[in-house]
Structures are given as C-alpha cells and as structure tokens.
C-alpha positions in Angstrom: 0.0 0.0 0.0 1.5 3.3 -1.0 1.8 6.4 1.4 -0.5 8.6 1.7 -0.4 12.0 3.1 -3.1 14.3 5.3 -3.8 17.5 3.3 -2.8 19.8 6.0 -5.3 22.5 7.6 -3.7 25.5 8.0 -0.9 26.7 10.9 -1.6 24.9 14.5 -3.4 22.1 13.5 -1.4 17.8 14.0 -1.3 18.5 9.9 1.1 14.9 10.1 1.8 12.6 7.4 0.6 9.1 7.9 2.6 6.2 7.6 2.0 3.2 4.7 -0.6 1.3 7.1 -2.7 4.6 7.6 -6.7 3.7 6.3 -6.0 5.3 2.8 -10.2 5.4 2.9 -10.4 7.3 5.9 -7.7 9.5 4.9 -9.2 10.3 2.0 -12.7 11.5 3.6 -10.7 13.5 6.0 -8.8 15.1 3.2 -12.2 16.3 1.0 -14.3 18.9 3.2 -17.0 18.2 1.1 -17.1 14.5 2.7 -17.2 13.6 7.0 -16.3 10.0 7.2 -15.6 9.8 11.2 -17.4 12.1 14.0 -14.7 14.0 14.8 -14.2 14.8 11.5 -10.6 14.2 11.7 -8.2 12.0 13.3 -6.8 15.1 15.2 -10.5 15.4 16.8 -10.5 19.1 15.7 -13.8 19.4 14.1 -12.7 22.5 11.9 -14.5 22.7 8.7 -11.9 24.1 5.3 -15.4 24.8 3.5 -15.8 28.8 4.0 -18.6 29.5 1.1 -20.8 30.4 4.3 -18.5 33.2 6.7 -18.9 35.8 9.4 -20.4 38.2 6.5 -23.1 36.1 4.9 -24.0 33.4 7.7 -27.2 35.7 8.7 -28.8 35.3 5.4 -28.9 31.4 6.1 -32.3 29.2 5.4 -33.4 25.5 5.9 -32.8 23.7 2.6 -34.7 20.1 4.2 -35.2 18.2 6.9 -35.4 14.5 7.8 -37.3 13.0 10.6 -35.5 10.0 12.1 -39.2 8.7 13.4 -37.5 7.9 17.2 -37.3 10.3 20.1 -35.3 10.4 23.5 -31.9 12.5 22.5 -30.3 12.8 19.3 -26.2 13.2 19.7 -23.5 12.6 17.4 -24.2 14.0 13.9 -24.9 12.5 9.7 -22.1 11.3 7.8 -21.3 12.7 4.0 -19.9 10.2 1.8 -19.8 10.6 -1.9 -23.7 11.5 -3.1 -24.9 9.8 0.0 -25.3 11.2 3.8 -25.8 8.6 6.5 -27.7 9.5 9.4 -28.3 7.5 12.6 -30.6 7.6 15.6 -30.7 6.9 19.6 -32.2 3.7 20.6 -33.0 1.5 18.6 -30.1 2.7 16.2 -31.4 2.6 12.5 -29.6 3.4 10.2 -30.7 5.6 7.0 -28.8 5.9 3.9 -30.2 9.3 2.3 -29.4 10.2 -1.7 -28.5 13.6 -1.9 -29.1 13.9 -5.8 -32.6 12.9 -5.1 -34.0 14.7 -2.2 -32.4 12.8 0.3 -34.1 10.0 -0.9 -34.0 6.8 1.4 -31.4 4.1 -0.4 -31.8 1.5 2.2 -32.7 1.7 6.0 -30.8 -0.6 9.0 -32.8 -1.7 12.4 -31.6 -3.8 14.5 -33.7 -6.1 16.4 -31.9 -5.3 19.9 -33.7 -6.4 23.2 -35.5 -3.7 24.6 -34.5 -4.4 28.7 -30.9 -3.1 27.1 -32.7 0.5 28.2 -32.9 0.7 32.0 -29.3 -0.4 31.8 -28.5 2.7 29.9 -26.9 5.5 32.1 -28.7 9.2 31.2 -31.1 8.3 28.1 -30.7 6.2 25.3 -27.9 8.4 22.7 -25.5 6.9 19.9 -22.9 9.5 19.3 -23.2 8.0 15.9 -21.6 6.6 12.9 -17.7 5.9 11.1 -17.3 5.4 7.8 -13.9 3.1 6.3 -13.0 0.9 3.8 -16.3 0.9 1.7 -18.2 0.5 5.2 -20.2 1.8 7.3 -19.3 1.1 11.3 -22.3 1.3 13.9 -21.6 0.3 17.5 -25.3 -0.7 19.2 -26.7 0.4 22.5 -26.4 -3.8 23.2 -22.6 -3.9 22.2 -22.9 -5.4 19.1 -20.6 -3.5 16.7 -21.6 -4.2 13.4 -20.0 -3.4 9.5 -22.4 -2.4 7.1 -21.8 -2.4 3.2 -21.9 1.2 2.8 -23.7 0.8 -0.9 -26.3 -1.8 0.1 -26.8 -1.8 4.2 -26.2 -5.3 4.4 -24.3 -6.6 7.5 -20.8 -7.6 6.7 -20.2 -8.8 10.0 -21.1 -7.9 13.7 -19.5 -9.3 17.5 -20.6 -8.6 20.4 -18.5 -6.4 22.5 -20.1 -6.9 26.0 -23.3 -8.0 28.2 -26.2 -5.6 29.1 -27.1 -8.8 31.8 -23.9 -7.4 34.1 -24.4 -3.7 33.1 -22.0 -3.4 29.7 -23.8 -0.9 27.4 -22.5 1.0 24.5 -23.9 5.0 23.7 -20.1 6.0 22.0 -19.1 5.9 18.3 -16.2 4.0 16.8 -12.5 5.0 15.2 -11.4 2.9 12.6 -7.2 3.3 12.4 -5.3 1.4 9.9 -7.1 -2.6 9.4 -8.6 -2.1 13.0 -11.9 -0.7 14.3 -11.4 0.6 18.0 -14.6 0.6 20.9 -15.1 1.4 23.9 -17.9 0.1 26.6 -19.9 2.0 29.1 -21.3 0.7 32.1 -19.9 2.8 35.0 -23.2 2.8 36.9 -23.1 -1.1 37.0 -19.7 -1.7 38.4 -18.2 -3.0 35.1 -14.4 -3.4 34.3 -14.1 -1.1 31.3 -12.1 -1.7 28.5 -11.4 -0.5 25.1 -11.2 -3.3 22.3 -9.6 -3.7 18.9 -11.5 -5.5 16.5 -10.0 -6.8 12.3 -11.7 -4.1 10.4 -12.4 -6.9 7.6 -14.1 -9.7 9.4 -14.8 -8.5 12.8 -12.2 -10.8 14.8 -11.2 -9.7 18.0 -7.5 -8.1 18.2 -7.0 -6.9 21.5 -8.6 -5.8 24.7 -7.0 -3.2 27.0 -8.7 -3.0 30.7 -8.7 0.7 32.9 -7.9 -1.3 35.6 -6.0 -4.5 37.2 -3.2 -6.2 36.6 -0.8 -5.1 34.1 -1.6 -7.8 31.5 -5.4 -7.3 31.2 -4.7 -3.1 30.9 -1.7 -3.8 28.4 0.5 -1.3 30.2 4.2 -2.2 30.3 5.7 -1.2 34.2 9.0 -0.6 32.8 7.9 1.2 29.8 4.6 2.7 30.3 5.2 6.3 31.8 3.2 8.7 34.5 4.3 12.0 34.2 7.4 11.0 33.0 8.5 8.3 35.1 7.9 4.4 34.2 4.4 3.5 36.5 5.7 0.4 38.2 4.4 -3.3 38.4 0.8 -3.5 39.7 0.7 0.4 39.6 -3.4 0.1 39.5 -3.8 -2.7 41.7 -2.0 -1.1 44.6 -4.3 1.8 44.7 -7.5 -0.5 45.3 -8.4 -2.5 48.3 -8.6 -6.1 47.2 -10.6 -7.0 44.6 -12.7 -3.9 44.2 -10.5 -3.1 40.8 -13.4 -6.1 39.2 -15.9 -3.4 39.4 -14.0 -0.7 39.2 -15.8 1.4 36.3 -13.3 3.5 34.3 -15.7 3.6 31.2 -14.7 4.5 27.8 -18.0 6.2 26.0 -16.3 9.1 25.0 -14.0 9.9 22.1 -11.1 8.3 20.0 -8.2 10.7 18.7 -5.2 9.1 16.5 -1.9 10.9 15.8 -0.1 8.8 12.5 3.0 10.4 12.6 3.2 9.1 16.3 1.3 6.0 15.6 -0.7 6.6 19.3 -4.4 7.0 19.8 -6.1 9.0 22.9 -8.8 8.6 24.7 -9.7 9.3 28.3 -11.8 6.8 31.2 -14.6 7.3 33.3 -15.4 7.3 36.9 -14.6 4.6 39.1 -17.2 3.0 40.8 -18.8 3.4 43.4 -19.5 7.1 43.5 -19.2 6.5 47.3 -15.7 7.3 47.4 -15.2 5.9 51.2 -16.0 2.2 49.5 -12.8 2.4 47.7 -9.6 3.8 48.9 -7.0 4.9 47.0 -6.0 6.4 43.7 -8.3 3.7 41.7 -6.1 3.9 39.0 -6.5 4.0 36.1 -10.1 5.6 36.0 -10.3 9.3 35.5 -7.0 8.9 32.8 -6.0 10.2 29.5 -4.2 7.0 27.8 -2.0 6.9 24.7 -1.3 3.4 23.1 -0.4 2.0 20.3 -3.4 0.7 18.1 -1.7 -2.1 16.7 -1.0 -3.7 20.3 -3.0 -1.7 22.2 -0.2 -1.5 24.6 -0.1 1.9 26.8 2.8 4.1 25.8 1.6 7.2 28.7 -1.0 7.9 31.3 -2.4 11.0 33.2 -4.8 10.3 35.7 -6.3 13.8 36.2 -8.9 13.2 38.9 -7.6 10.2 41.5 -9.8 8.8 43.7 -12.7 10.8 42.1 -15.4 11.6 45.1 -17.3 13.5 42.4 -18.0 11.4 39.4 -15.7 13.2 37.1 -15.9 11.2 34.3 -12.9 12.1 32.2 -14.0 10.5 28.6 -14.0 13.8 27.0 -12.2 14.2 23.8 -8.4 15.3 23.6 -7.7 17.9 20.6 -4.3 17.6 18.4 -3.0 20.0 17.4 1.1 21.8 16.7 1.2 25.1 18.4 4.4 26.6 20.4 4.4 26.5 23.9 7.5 28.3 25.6 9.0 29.5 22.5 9.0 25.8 21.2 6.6 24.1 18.4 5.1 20.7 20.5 2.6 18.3 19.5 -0.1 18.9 21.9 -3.1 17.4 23.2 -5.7 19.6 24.6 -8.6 18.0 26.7 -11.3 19.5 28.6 -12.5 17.5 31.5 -15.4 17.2 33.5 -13.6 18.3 36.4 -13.9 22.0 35.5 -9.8 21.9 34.3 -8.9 22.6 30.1 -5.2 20.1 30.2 -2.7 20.9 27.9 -0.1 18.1 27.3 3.0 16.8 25.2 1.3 14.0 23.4 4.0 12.4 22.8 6.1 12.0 26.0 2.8 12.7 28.5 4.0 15.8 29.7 1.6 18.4 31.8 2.1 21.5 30.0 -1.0 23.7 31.1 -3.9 22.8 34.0 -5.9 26.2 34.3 -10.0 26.2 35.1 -11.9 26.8 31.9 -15.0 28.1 34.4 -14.3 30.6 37.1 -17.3 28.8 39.2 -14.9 25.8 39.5 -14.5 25.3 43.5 -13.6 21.6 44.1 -9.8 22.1 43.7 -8.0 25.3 44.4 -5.2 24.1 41.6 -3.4 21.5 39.7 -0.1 21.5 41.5 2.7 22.1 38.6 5.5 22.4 41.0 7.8 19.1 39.2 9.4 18.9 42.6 6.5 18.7 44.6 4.9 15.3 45.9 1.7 16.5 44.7 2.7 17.2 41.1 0.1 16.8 38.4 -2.3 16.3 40.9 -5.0 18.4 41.8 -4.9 19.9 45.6 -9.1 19.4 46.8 -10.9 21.9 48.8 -11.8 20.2 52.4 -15.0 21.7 52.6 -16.4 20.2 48.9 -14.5 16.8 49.4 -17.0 14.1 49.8 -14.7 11.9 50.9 -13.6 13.8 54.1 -17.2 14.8 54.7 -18.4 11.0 55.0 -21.2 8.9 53.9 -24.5 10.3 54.5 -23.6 13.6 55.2 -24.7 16.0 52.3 -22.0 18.5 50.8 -23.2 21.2 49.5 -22.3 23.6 46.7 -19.8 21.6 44.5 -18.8 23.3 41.1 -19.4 21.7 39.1 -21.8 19.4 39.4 -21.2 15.5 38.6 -22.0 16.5 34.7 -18.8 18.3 34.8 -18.0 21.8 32.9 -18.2 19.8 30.6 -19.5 16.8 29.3 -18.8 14.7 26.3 -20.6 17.4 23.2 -17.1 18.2 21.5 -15.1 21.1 21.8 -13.2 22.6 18.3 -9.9 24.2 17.3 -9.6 26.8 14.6 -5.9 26.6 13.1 -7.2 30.1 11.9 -7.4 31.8 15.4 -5.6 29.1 17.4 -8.1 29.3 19.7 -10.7 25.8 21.1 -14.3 26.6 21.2 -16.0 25.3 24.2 -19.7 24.1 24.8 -19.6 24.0 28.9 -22.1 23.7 31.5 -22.3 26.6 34.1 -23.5 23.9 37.2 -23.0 23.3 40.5 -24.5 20.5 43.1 -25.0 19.2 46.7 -23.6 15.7 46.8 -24.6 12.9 49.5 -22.6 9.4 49.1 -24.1 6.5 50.9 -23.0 2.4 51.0 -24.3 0.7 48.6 -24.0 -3.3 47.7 -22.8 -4.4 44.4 -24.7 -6.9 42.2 -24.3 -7.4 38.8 -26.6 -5.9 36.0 -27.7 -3.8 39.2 -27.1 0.1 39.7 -23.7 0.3 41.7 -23.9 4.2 41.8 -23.9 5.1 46.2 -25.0 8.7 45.9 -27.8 10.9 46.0 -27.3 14.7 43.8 -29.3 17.9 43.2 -28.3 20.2 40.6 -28.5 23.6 40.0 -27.1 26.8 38.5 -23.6 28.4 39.4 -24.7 31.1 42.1 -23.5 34.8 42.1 -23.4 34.8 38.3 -25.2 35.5 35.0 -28.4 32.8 36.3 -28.2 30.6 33.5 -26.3 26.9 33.5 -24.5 27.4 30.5 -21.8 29.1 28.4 -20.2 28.7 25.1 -16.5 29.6 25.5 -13.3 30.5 23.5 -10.1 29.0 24.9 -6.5 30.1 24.7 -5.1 25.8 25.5 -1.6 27.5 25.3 -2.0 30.4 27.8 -4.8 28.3 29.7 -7.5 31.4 29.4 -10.7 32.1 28.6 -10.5 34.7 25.4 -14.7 35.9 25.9 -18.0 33.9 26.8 -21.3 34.0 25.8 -23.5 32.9 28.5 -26.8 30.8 27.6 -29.6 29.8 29.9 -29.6 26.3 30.0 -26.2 23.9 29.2 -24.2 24.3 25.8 -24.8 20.2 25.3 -24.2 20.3 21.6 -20.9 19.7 20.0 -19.3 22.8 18.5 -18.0 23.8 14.3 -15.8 25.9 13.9 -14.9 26.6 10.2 -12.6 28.5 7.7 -15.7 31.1 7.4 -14.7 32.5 10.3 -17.6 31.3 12.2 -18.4 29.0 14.8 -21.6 26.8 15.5 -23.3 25.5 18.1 -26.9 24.1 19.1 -28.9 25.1 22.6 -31.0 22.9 25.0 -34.1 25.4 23.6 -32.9 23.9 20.2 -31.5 26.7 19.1 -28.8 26.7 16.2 -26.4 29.2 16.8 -23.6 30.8 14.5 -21.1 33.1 16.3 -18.0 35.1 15.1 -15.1 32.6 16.2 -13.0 36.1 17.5 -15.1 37.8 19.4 -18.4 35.3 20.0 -20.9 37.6 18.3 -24.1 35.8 17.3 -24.3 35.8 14.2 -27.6 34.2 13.5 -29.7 31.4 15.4 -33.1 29.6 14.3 -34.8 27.3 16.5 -35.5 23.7 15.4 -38.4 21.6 16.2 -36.1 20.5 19.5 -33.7 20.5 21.9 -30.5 19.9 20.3 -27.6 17.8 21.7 -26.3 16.8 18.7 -22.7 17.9 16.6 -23.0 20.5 13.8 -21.7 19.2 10.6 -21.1 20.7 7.3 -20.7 19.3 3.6 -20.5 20.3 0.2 -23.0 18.9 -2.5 -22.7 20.0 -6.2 -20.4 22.9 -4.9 -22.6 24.5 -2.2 -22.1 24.3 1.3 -24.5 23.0 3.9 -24.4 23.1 7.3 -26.8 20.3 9.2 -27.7 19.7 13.0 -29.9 16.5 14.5 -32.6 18.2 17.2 -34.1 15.8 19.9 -34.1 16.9 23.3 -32.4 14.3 26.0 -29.1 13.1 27.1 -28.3 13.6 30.7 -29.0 17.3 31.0 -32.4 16.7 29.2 -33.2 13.0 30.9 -36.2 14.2 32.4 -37.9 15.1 29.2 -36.8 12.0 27.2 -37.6 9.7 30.3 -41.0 11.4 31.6 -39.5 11.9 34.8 -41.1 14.4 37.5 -38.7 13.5 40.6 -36.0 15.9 41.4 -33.5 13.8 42.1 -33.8 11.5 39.3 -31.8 11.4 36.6 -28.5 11.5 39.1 -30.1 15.0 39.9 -30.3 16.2 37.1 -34.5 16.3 36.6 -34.9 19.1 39.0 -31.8 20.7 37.7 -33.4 21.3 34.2 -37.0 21.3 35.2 -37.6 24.5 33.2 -36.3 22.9 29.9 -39.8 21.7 29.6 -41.0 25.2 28.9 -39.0 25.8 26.0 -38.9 22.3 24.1 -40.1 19.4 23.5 -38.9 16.0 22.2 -38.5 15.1 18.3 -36.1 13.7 16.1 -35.5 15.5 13.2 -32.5 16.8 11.1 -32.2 20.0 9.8 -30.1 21.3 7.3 -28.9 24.7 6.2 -27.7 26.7 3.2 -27.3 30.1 1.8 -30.5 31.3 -0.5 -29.5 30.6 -4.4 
C-alpha cells in the first residue's frame, strides 16, 4: 500500500503525514471537506470545517434547505455522515440506520434496524444516545446500545459482520461511536453505573475478529501497560501500579468507562482517549487512587499497549468522568513548536499536554465557578505534582457517607460533558460548549450486584450562584495560555458539539434547540433559528454539487435533558439532574429530526 499524506489545515493544526498502514479510505474522507467519514471529522478530533462559502459576513442570510425525521425520540447526539452523493444518518435507541441520496431529495437508499432487546434501556446510564456513525473501507461502522458492533456495506446496508463487545445482563452498554485506524476498528464500553471493568477493544476491520482488549484497571496484562515502559508524568508507573491503589478485589468493578472519544496521531502511531469514573461514586467504599479511571491513555493501536498515562482526577469523590475528547494539534508552547493534546474535563480543568512523552504542560480552570480544587499542582518537585490539591470543605470523601455536601462546582456532569469542543488553526483558539452547574452531593453504601445500579449517591443540581443565572456558556479558549479569550452565557447547558470553520464562524446548538452561529474572535451571534427540538447533537457541514450545507440533529435528551426523554417528574432523578433542568420543559419538546442549512441561491 503506497503512502498517503493528510492534506494539511492551516498553521496549528497535528497537519502529520501518515505512515503506509494509515486507512487510505479514511484519509481520503478526511482530506475532501465536502465529505465527513468519522465524527470528529478528523483523526486530530479538531472538528474544523476548510469549507468557508458560508463566513462571518453572509451566515445571517442562512435558510433551511430540508429536513429529515428520524421517526425515534429520547436525545439525538452525534451527527450525519457525507460520503460521496450519500449522507448517512443514525438515531438513539434503537439505532437505525438511514442511507439518504442527496441527488434525489435525500431519498431513502436503504434503512438498517436492528432487532436489539428492549430491557438493554434501564441499563443505559442518562437516556438512550448513539454518538453515531464511522465510515472506512467501503463501510459503514455502527456500535449498538447492546454492544454489538456491526459493518455495514456502505452501498447496500447489508451486514458484513457484527460481534458482540459486551453483556447488558452485568451492566455493559454501549452510547459511544467508533475509530477505525489502519485494518482495525477501536470501541469502547460504558457501564460505569453497573460496576463494570471497562475496557477498550480492537476489532480486524475486515471480518470482525477480536484483536485486542486493554482494561482501565487490574493487573498489568489485562490493561496492556508495560511497568517498565509505560510512563506517568514521566517516570515508568511500576508493576501493579493500578492494583495497589485498590483494596482487594474492588478493581473487578471498578468502572473507568470509555464512552467518549477516539483521537489518532499517525506520525506518532498513538491514539487517545480518556476513562470514566470509578465505581462506586461513594468514594469511602474504595480507597485509594483507583487507577486507572479518570486517565487520558496513549497506546499503540496495533498492540494496544499503553505508551503514557495522566490520571487527572484520583480517587474521584465526584463522578468526574474524564472520557471527553483530547484535541491535536502543533502550536508553540514556551517558544517551542510541540505536539499537543488539549482535553477539557469534566472536572472543570482545560489540560494541555506533550502528546507524545505525557508531559503536563498547562492545568488552568476553563469556568471561574470551579471550586472543588483550588489548583493543579505544577510544581515538578513537589509530591503533589500533576495532581490536583481538593478543597476540604467540597471533598465528599472527608465529609463522609451520608452527610450532604453542598455547593460543589461543578456538578457530577462536569463543565463539561462529552458534546465536542473545536480548534480553529485560523485563530488558534478551542471553542467550548460548557455547563455553568453546581450541586449538593450525598454518598451512601451501597451493595454491588451485577446488572444492578452500583452508583452510592444521591445529587441535586442547579445553576452556578453569584453569576449570569443561567447553567451554561459557550467559550473561546487560549489551550496554550490556559485562558478564557470571551464567553457567551446561555440559559440552560451548551450540550451540543461545536463547528468551527474557515468562514470564520463557529456553531453551536442550545438545549431550547436553538442553532447558533457566532464570530469565532469575538463570539458575536451571528444568527440562530430554533428547530423543532432540543438539540444535543454535533454541527456538521458538507458540500454537495459545490454548495455548502451546514446540518444539525434536534431531539431533546441526554443527561442534561433526561427528564424530558424519560417522563420523569422526581428531582433527584436522573442523578439529579430532573430538577436541575426542570424548566427545559417550557421551551422544548422531544422530536427527532435533522435539519439542514444553506445560503439562498
């Protein structure tokens, strides 16, 4: 197979050429901005757009072109794939599959629905989302809410081949999309909220076969991490460097869930992704660090061995999930041009690091409500370094079981949950949908049994106090200064994954179901029109017979919007989060539709 190169984006952005084993498909797809073959819509995870036919000066006189309705409700995340003439678009539970002809009105081709077992849905943590859809090699790669991850011929829909990645029956649930690198497909599992081991899994992109299998926890075998070779902030992590920070066995049902997102670096042959939560979220049931949950991992997607970790959050008293996505890109930092990786956790923290060697470059709060944690501690000398130093008063831990603590920023949703951020090579600056939340947190014992909810606390939610009143904001973010460059504030959670684009602009979607376009230097709106619902979903753009459309999938739900897409009235359902967003019901309502954009002829 000949080399193939990435078409670079501009100044600042992991522009890397890819070695001879690189997915020439995928490559391709990522190299045509008419086209989006993977959710991120590159491997850097940038989601920056090179299409600028709409910009800053012409993006008000924008107009729906069509619109699809999926016919499912409950939330809508993840966004349509464009491949060729074709655009694929998915939908939440029970994850069909549409195949829409763009020459023809979006005529339906073929539609996929799998038959999946319906009791797969109270196993579901926070509604029942698919962050959608990858395209490679001719195929399109759906991973179900019941773990079975199947290929589908792109032309036709048939099934090429599916395996099952885990078992609902013990809590193993699946609400991520896929990365396919090189002759692999790569998954993750969720099932935090259950007690599961979680793992992410390599799988032959041509048949299906099972490649490897790297655990967040345990011994070193089952997580693939080498003690001698494997580093933590530099230094090798040691033999049994997770099992010594858990008591006994408890690292079998230890969470660390990977439902977030893949990043892949050719040029350094390493993907990134981040793990969850450990479980319980009683943190007194499980001393230690409880590594490695709350990590960013780099390994090798051949072997799936680890070559670095960061564990951001130990022994997480907060559920701080840290599966958000980590952002590629080249920029200098201290005079020096570094590969970076830019991540933006739940814990309220934006991390800048040296993707390569693991390095903490930058740790700076991305919302000035965050309380938790006065700092990370970036003193290399220091025995605290790299970790962050907790506030007595908001540490559930040192407040006990069954005493409620009160006034935690953020909440357990984090500043920001697992909608995408994106980088403009243009401005060099990362655009930021966060959530503006804070929450009393009450831990209590709880019993493990599998296939049962392992979770051990009780939450309320509600908006950060002494500021703008709302629960949201959509931020611009200096990753190499670790500030925030301006801030619109919106009234319920930014829960929809940002665009930014060579137009200059930036897009997001609202809770209200609002699609939003805003000058990506100083955050200006630009224009907004409300779709028939909430929207959680990605912005996307494509070009078909040279005009540019820009498309978004409203349908109110997710965890911010749970009690909507579940019909739930109690406060603190929802892991708090029904009484939290009670007013969303006031300005929205559920649907499933996509709606797409484009400048008047």
């Amino acid at each position: 197979m000949k080399a193939v190169h990435l078409l670079a984006l501009g100044a600042g952005v992991a522009a890397i050429a890819a070695p001879a084993l690189a997915n020439e498909s995928v490559l391709k797809g990522i190299a045509n901005p008419a086209e989006q073959v993977l959710q991120t819509v590159d491997y850097a995870n940038t989601r920056y757009s090179k299409l600028d036919q709409i910009n800053a000066s012409n993006v008000k006189n924008l107009q729906v072109a069509w619109t699809f309705s999926t016919g499912v409700l409950r939330g809508h995340e993840g966004s349509p794939l464009v491949v060729g003439n074709v655009m694929y678009v998915h939908t939440p539970f029970p994850n069909i599959v549409y195949a829409l002809d763009l020459d023809h009105e979006a005529k339906i081709i073929w539609k996929y629905e799998p038959k999946q077992d319906p009791s797969v849905i109270p196993v579901m943590c926070c509604d029942t989302v698919n962050r959608g859809l990858a395209y490679a090699d001719g195929a399109i790669l759906l991973h179900q809410a019941d773990t079975t991850l199947v290929s589908l011929d792109a032309k036709t829909g048939k099934v090429n081949w599916s395996v099952v990645n885990g078992d609902p029956k013990k809590g193993e649930t699946n609400t991520a999309t896929v990365i396919p690198i090189k002759d692999k497909v790569i998954v993750g599992i969720s099932g935090g909220e259950f007690g599961v081991q979680c793992h992410v899994t390599a799988y032959d992109l041509k048949t299906g076969k099972k490649v490897w299998r790297g655990y967040s926890e345990g011994p070193d075998d089952q997580m693939l991490i080498d003690p001698e070779k494997t580093t933590y902030l530099g230094k090798p992590v040691g033999k049994d460097s997770s099992l010594k920070t858990w008591e006994g066995d408890q690292w079998k049902t230890g969470g660390g869930c990977t439902w977030g997102w893949f990043s892949y670096d050719p040029k350094l042959d390493l993907m990134y992704y981040g793990s969850g939560n450990p479980s319980t979220w009683n943190p007194k049931q499980r001393p230690g660090d409880n590594r490695w949950s709350m990590t960013i991992w780099a390994r090798n997607p051949d072997t799936g061995v680890a070559k670095w970790v960061y564990q951001m959050t130990p022994h997480d008293e907060w559920d701080y999930d840290g599966i958000n996505e980590m952002i590629l890109t080249d920029q200098k930092i201290d005079g020096k041009e570094q590969p970076l990786l830019t991540h933006f956790d739940r814990n309220g923290f934006g991390y800048t690091l040296n993707r390569a060697d693991g390095s903490l470059l930058v740790a700076e709060k991305f919302d000035p409500a965050v309380n938790w944690a006065t700092k990370v501690d970036m003193d290399k000398g220091s025995k605290t370094y790299g970790r962050p130093l907790v506030v007595s008063k908001y540490s559930t831990e040192q407040n006990g079981e069954d005493t409620n603590s009160k006034g935690i920023c953020p909440a357990a949703l984090g500043t920001k949950d697992q909608q995408p951020a994106a980088y403009s090579p243009k401005t060099q600056l990362f655009y930021v949908p966060t959530n503006h939340v804070c929450m009393d947190y009450e831990p209590f014992r709880v019993t493990y049994t599998p296939g049962q909810p392992y979770v051990g606390a009780t939450l309320s939610m509600y908006p950060a106090p002494n500021s703008h009143g709302g629960m949201g904001n959509f931020i611009a973010w200096d990753g190499v200064n670790g500030k925030i460059k301006w801030s619109d504030p919106e009234q319920f959670s930014v829960w929809s994954g940002a665009l930014a684009t060579a137009g200059d602009v930036v897009f997001y979607g609202t809770l209200e179901g609002y699609l939003k376009a805003v000058d990506d230097k100083t955050g200006k709106e630009l224009f907004k029109f409300k779709t028939p619902s909430g929207i959680i979903g990605n912005v996307m753009t494509y070009q078909h017979k040279g005009k540019q459309y820009v498309g978004v999938l409203s349908g109110v739900g997710g965890w911010a919007g749970i009690g909507l897409a579940a019909g739930l009235t109690d406060p603190n359902a929802g892991l708090g989060a029904v009484g939290g967003y009670a007013a969303l019901s006031q300005y929205t309502n559920l649907g499933g539709q996509l709606t797409v954009f484009a400048l008047p002829n």
